[in-house]
Every structure is written in structure tokens, then in C-alpha cells.
C-alpha positions, 0 to 999 in steps of 0.5 A: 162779422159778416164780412169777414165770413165771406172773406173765409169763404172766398179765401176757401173757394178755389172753384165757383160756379164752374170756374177756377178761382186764381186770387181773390179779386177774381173769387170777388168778381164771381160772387158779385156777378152772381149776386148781381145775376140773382137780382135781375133773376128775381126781379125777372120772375117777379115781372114775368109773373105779372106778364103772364097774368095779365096775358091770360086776363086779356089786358093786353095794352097793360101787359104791354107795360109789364112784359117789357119791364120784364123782357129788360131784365131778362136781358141783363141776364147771361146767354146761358139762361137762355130760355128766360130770354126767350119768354119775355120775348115771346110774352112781349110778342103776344101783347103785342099781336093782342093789340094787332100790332103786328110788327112789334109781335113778328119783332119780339117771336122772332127774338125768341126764336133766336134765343132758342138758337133757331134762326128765323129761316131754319125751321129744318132742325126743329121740325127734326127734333118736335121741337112743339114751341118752336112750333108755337112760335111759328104758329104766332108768327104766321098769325102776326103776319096773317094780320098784317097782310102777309100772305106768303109769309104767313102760310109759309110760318104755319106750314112750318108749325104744323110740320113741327107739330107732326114730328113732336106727335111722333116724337111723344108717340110713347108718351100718351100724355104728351101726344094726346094734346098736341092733335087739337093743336094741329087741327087749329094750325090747319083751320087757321091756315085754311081761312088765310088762303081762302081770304086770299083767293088762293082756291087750289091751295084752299082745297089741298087744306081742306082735303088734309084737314079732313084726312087729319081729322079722320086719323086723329079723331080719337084725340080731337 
């Protein structure tokens, strides 16, 4: 009886998912992938959860295991879910800088940065739009580089953040609720930035930081 239920219902079922169905083989092919779709989905969800707490216990060697298993399903999903790729990915990113394993971290942020559609060079666009988790991105990036030595790379990934971080500001400027976090935000971004330049000897640039700092602080103090 079931089979025949879904028989009647792919027979009466000329469009699915967006699609035109044109004969019934291909009205099979839909419903398959889409079952197949709902299985990694749920197996994803199921794996990313595990992830995601052990990211907030600090277990990072263990949430290492996990986030992969979950950054596997999560590929096997279509390009339009986009944003599940993304966070796998990212989430593997953050296991790996857990463990100071800063290649593996760079790798993995930079994946989610192209899931995002945002390559890693083009941070213009996203500082246009506030876009606040590219912003975190770039921020977790320049802290994976910041740990392997990467100077350059790593002020370039924070001045991109902090950029991001002022345009979302501005961008939620009506909504209270939402802009009133992202200053705390900032003045990390900016605190983090300051030890790198100074670790590196970089005295001139560590005076321009500290001088924005202190002018950031005084503006924003209502929120920090």
C-alpha cells in the first residue's frame, strides 16, 4: 500500500521542489534526492550538535573528531545550503586553532569564507554590507595566522574584521539590540591586534592602535 501511495503521488506531481516533472522517472529521481538530502541533513544536524558542544567544553582534540564527521556530511549537501557548509567548516576551523593548529584552522576559515561567497582576498563587499560573521571570520583567521607567525597576514585579517565590525555597527544603528553587542566586539579585535604589533616590534603602528583604541573606547563607552 505504500508504494502504491507514492506511486499516486509522483503520478499527480508535475512539479517538485521547484522543478518541472516531465515523466515519471524523473519525479522518482526528485523524491530520492531529496530523501537522500533529508538524511545527510539530519545526520549533519546531529553531528554538528555534538561539534558545537564540545567546542564550548573546550574538548578541542575530541571536537576535532566530531566536526569532521560533520563538515563530511555536510558536504554531501547541495551548493544551496550553503550556510551548513559554512559552519562545519568553520566549527572544524575552531577545533583546530583550539589545538594551535594553525594551518588546519586558516584551511577550514577560509572554506567558510567561500561558502559565504566571499573569497578570501575580497574583504570590500562584506565591509559594505556589515556583514558581522565574515567579520568573525577574519578575525579567527588573523588569530590562526597571529599564532603561526604570520605577521602581515595576520593585521591585514583584523584590520578586515574590525572594518566589518564598524560597517554592521552602523548597519544595526536602529536596532539597539543588535548594535549594542557588536562594540565589545571591536575593542577585542582591536586589544588583539595591539599585542601582535607590539610582539613584533612594530612601535609606530602600535601607537596608531593604541591612539584608536582610546579614541574607540571613549565613543563607544556607553556600550563596553
Amino acid at each position: 500500500m505504500k508504494f502504491l501511495v507514492l506511486f499516486l503521488f509522483i503520478l499527480a506531481a508535475p512539479v517538485c521542489f521547484g522543478q518541472t516533472v516531465t515523466n515519471q522517472k524523473e519525479a522518482e529521481k526528485i523524491y530520492k534526492d531529496s530523501l537522500e538530502e533529508n538524511k545527510n541533513a539530519k545526520a549533519y544536524y546531529a553531528e554538528d550538535e555534538k561539534c558545537r558542544v564540545l567546542l564550548r567544553m573546550k574538548s578541542y582534540a575530541d571536537a576535532e573528531i566530531s566536526c569532521k564527521r560533520a563538515v563530511a556530511f555536510a558536504e554531501k549537501l547541495p551548493q544551496r545550503r550553503y550556510l551548513d557548509k559554512a559552519t562545519a567548516y568553520e566549527r572544524l576551523g575552531i577545533a583546530f586553532l583550539g589545538q594551535q593548529k594553525a594551518d588546519g584552522a586558516i584551511l577550514y576559515f577560509n572554506k567558510a569564507l567561500e561558502a559565504r561567497g566571499s573569497k578570501p582576498d575580497a574583504a570590500a563587499n562584506a565591509s559594505d554590507a556589515g556583514d558581522s560573521e565574515i567579520g568573525d571570520l577574519y578575525f579567527l583567521i588573523g588569530q590562526a595566522n597571529h599564532l603561526s607567525g604570520k605577521i602581515d597576514q595576520a593585521r591585514e585579517s583584523y584590520t578586515k574584521a574590525e572594518n566589518i565590525y564598524r560597517a554592521a555597527f552602523k548597519h544595526y544603528a536602529d536596532t539597539p539590540e543588535v548594535a549594542g553587542d557588536i562594540p565589545p566586539v571591536i575593542k577585542n579585535i582591536l586589544e588583539t591586534h595591539l599585542v601582535l604589533v607590539e610582539n613584533a616590534g612594530l612601535k609606530e603602528e602600535a601607537e596608531k592602535i593604541k591612539q584608536r583604541l582610546a579614541l574607540f573606547t571613549k565613543e563607544f563607552a556607553e556600550f563596553l
